[in-house]
N, C-alpha and C positions, 0 to 999 in steps of 0.2 A: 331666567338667565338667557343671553342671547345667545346667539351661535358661535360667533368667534371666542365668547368667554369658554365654552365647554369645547372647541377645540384646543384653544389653551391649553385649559385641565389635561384632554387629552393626551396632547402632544408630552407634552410634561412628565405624566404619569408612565407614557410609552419609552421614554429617555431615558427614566430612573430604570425601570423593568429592565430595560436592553442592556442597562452598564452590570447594573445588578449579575443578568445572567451570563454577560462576558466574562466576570470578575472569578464567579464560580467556574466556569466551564475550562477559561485558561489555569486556572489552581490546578483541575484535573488530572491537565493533559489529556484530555479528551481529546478521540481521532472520529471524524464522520466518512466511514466508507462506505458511502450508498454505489461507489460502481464497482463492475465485477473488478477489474484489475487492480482496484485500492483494497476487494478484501481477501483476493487470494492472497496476498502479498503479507496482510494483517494476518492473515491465519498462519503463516510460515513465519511470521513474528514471534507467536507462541509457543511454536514447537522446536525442539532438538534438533541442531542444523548438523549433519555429515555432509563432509565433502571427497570427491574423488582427488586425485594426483594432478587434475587437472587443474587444479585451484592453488596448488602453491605459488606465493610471492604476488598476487593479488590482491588489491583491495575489497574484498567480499562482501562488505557491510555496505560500501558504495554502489556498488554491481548492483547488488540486489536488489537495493531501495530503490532506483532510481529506472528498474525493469519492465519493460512494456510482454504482456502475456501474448502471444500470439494462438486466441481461443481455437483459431480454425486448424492451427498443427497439432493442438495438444490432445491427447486422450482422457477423458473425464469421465464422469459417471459410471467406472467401474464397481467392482465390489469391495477389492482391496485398498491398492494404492492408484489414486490418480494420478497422471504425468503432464506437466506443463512443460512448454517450450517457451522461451523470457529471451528477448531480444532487447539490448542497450548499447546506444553510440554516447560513449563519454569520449573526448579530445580525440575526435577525428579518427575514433578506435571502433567498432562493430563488436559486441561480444554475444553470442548466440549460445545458450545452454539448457540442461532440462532438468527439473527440481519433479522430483516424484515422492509426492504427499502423502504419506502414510496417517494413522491413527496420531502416532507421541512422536513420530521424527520426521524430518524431510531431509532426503538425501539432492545433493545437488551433484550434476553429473553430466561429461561429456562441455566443457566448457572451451567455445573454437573463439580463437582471435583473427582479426580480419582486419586491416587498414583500408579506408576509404581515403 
């Protein structure tokens, strides 16, 4: 069999493989958070959201997702609850606040508004 017939094959085989496992993966909803800021954010997906007074009349769901962690403010690797600082500019707005990660809930807290 020559060369180009078995990269044929190959390619071919490589095609079906690839839709195949797109077809599964998007069915899922499968989410791939290999960086840290995709999976603090995921792990606050699964747990109990509290919020302070500060959070009324806000869109929290958008806030949050769309949150950059700032690792060098935050405190981590405690024993109890960890504290993140999460900074977002949506429409020319600055929102700066801090989610403190417990075990079953994360409290969010301290939420400042800033016009740039």
């Amino acid at each position: 069999m020559s060369f180009n017939k078995r990269l044929t094959y190959y390619f071919f085989g490589l095609s079906i493989g690839c839709l195949i496992t797109y077809f599964i993966v998007n069915q899922k909803n499968t989410e791939f958070n290999y960086l840290p800021n995709k999976r603090v954010i995921s792990d606050f997906k699964k747990k109990i959201w509290e919020f302070d007074n500060s959070f009324i009349n806000y869109d929290t769901i958008n806030i949050i997702n769309s949150s950059k962690i700032l690792f060098s403010e935050s405190i981590i690797n405690k024993d109890s609850c960890n504290t993140y600082k999460l900074q977002n500019n949506l429409n020319t707005k600055s929102y700066t606040f801090k989610a403190i990660n417990c075990d079953e809930k994360v409290y969010f807290v301290d939420l400042s508004l800033s016009s740039e």
